[in-house]
DRENSE-629321 format. One record per residue (C-alpha): x, y, z; residue number from 1; residue in one letter. Coordinates in steps of 0.1 Angstrom, whole numbers. Example, Ala and Ser with C-alpha at 12.3 -4.5 7.8 and 13.67 -1.06 7.14 Angstrom:
% residues 2
<ronu <123; -45; 78>; 1; 'a'>
<ronu <137; -11; 71>; 2; 's'>
//
This chain:
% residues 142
<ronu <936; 817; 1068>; 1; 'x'>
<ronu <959; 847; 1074>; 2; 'x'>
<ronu <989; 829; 1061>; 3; 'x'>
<ronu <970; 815; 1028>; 4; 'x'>
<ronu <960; 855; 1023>; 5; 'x'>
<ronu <996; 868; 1022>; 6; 'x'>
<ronu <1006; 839; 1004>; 7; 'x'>
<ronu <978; 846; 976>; 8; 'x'>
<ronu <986; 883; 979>; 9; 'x'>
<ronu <1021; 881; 978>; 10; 'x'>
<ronu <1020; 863; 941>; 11; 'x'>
<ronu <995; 884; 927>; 12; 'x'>
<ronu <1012; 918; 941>; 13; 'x'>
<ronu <1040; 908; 922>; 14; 'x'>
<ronu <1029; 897; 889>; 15; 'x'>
<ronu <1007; 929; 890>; 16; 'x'>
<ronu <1040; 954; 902>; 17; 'x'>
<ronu <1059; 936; 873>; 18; 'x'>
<ronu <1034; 946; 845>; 19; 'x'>
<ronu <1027; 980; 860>; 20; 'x'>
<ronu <1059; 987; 859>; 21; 'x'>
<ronu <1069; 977; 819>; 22; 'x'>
<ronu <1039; 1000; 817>; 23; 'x'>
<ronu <1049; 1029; 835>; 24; 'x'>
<ronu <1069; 1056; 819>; 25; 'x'>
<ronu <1096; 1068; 845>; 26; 'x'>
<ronu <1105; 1055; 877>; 27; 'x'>
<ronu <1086; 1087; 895>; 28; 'x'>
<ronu <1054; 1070; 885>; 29; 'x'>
<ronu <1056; 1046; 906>; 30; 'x'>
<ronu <1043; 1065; 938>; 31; 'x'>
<ronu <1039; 1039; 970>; 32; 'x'>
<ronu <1064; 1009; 955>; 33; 'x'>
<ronu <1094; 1030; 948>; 34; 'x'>
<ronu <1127; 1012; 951>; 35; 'x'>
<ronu <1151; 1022; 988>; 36; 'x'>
<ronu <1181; 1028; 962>; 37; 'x'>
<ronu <1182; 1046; 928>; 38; 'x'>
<ronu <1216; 1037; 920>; 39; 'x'>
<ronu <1222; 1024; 887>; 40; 'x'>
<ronu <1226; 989; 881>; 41; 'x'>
<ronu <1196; 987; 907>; 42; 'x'>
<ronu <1172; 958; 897>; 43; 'x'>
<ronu <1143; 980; 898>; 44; 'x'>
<ronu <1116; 948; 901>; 45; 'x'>
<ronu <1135; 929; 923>; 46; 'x'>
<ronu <1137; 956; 948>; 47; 'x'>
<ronu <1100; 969; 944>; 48; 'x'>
<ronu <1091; 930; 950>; 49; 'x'>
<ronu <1117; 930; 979>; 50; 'x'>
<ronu <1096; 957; 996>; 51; 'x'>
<ronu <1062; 940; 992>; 52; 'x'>
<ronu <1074; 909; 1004>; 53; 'x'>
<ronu <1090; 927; 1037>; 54; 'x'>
<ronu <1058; 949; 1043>; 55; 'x'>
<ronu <1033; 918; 1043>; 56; 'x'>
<ronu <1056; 896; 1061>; 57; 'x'>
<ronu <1063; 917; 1089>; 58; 'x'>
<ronu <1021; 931; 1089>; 59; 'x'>
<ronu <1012; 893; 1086>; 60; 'x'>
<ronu <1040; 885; 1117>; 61; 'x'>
<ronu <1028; 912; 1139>; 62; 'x'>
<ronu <994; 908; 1139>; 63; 'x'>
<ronu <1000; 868; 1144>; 64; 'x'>
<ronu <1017; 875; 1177>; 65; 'x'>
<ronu <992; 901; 1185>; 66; 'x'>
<ronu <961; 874; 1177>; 67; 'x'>
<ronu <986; 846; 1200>; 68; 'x'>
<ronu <987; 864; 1224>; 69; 'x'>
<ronu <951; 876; 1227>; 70; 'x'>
<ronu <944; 843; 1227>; 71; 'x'>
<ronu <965; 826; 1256>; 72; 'x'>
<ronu <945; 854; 1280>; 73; 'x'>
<ronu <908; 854; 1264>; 74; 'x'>
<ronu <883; 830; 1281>; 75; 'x'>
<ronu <868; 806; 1257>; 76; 'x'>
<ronu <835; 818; 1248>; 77; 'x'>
<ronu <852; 850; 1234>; 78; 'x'>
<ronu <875; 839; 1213>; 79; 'x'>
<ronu <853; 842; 1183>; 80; 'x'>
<ronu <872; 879; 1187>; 81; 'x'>
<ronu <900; 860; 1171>; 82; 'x'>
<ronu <882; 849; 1139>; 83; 'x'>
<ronu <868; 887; 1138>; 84; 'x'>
<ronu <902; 905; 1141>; 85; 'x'>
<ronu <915; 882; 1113>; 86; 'x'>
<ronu <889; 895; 1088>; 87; 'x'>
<ronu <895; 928; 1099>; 88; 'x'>
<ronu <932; 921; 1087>; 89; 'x'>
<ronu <926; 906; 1058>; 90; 'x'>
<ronu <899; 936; 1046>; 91; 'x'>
<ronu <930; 956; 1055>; 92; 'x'>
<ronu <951; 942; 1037>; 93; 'x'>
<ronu <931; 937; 1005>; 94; 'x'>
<ronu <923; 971; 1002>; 95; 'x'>
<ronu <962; 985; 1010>; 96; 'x'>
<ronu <971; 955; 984>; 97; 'x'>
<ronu <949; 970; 957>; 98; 'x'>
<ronu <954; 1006; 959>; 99; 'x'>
<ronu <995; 1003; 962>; 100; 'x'>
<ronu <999; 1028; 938>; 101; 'x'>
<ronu <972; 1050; 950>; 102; 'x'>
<ronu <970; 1074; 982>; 103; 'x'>
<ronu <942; 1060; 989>; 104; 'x'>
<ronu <962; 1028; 1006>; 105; 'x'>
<ronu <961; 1043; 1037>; 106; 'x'>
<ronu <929; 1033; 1041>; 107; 'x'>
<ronu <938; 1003; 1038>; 108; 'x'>
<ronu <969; 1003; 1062>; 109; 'x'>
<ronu <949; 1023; 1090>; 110; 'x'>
<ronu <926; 989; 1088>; 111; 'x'>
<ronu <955; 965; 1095>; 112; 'x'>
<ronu <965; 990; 1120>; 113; 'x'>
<ronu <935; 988; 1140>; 114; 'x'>
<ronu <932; 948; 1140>; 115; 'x'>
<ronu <967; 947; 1156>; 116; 'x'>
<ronu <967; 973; 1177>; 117; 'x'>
<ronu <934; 961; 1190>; 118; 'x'>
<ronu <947; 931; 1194>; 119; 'x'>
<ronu <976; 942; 1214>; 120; 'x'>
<ronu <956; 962; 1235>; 121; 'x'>
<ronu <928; 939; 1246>; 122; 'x'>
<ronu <957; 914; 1254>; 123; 'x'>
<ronu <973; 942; 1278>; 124; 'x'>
<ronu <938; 951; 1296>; 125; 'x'>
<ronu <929; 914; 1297>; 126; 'x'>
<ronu <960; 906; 1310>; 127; 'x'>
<ronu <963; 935; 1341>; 128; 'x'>
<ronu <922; 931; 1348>; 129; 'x'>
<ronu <925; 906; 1376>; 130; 'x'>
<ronu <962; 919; 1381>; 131; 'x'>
<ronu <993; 901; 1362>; 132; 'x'>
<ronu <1002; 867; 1380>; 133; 'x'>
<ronu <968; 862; 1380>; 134; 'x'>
<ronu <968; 857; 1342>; 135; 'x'>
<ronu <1003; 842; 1336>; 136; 'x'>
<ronu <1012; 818; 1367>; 137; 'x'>
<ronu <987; 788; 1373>; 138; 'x'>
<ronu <995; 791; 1412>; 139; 'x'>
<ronu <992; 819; 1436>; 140; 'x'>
<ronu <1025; 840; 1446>; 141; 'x'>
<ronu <1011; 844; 1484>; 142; 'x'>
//
């Protein structure tokens, strides 16, 4: 579900970022998406597609190790978290994907922020509760 959202994102981000842009009148309008290199030459688009493409991949990769993770220590009847944390995401990501060009994206990025880092974290308590070879070896060390 996670991959199908970044997929569906990812396209519509860039259509929108390439009419935006053929709309916008200098390149300092273009607040949250601006290109890492003004040089000339630059392929303005390109670049501003570039850096979409590198933040959702490397949101959408995080948080799928984070939710793996969770999951190989998580006992079975709560890994409806799982399903949970992913909507989290994607609300996360929707509303950062919508307001690029807006402030108001942080919201949207503090969202994805929390589903990841919540994710991270339950795995680390889950995994030092009942101490760590406990969790990660199927045989006792004594």
């Amino acid at each position: 579900v996670t991959a199908v959202w970044c997929v569906i994102g990812v396209r519509a981000k860039c259509k929108k970022k390439y009419l935006i842009l053929f709309e916008r009148k200098s390149q300092s309008d273009l607040d949250g998406i601006e290109p890492t290199s003004t040089s000339e030459g630059g392929n303005t688009p390109l670049q501003i597609t570039q850096r979409i493409l590198t933040n959702t991949t490397e949101s959408f990769l995080a948080f799928t190790a984070a939710k793996l993770a969770l999951a190989s220590v998580l006992e079975p009847t709560n890994l409806r978290l799982i399903p949970a944390l992913s909507g989290l995401f994607i609300l996360g990501r929707y509303t950062f994907d919508a307001a690029i060009n807006h402030p108001a994206r942080t919201f949207g990025y503090t969202i994805n922020a929390v589903a990841t880092f919540s994710a991270y974290g339950l795995f680390l308590y889950k995994l030092f509760q009942n101490g760590f070879n406990a969790n990660i070896l199927a045989f006792s060390l004594r």
